[in-house]
N, C-alpha and C positions, 0 to 999 in steps of 0.2 A: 216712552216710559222713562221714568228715574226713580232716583233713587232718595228718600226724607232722612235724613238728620237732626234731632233736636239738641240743639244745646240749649246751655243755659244763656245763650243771645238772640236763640230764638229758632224758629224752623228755617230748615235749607234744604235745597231742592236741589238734585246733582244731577243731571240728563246722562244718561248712559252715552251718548256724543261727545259729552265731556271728558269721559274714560278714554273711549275711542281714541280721542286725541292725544291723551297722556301714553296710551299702552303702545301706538303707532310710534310716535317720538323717542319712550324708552326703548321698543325694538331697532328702532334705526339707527339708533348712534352706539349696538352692542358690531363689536367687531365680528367682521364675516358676515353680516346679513347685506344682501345686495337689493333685495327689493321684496316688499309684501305682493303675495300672489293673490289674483281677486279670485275668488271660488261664484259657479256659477255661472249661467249663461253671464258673459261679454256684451255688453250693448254699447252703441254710441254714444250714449250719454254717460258712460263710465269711463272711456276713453278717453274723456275729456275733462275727466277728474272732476263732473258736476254731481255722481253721484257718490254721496259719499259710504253707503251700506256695502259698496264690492271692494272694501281696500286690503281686503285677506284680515279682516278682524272681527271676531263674534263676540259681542258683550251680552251677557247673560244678567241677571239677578236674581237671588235666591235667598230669601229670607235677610233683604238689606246686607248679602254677600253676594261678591263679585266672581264669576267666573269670566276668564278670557281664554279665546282658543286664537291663536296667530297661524297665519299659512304664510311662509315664507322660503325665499327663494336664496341660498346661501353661496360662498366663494370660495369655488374650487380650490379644492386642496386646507381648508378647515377640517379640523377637528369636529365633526359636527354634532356628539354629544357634550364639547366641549362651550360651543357657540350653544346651544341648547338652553344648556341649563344657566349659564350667565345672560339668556335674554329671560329667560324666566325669574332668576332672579333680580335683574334690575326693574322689569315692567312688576310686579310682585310691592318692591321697594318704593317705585316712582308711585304710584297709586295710594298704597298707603300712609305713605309718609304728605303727597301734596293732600290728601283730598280724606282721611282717615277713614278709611272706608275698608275694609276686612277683605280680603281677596280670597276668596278659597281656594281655587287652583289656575294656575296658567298653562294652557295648553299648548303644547309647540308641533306644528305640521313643518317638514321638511316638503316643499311641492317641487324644488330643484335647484339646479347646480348650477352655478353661472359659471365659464369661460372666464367673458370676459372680451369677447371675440364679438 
């Protein structure tokens, strides 16, 4: 699936992988996120990071708007409404500011708590 855009330079075509990649990148570098959790059966082919559909990120589309739901796995002792809504809003920012594309809502899953251990 993707996503069409017409400008005035012509039609573009945005693959919802393309998101995928900006939304993964803008959650990983908000402080306190330690890793995206895969939802879903586990397979060996995901372990190996060849699939890229179980990386804990759901891209949706809905009338050429974006929804994103993140499952993530956060660092002990965070504020975690805190990390929350700062990963929402930078993946919110990163998406439509690179790619102008209308975000409707960003979804944040807490799946756990890392040590660190």
């Amino acid at each position: 699936m993707s996503i069409i855009k017409n400008s005035r330079y012509g039609t573009h075509e945005i693959s919802l992988e393309v998101i995928e990649e900006i939304a993964y990148k803008a959650a990983s570098e908000c402080y306190g996120v330690v890793a995206m959790s895969p939802k879903g059966s586990v397979s060996m082919r995901s372990l190996l990071k060849m699939d890229p559909a179980n990386r804990g990120i759901k891209i949706e589309e809905k009338d050429n708007r974006v929804i994103v739901t993140l499952y993530l796995v956060l660092r002990y002792g965070v504020k975690v409404s805190v990390v929350a809504r700062n990963v929402m809003d930078n993946v919110k920012y990163k998406i439509e500011s690179l790619l102008d594309i209308p975000v409707e809502t960003v979804n944040v899953n807490i799946e756990g708590v890392s040590t660190g251990e």
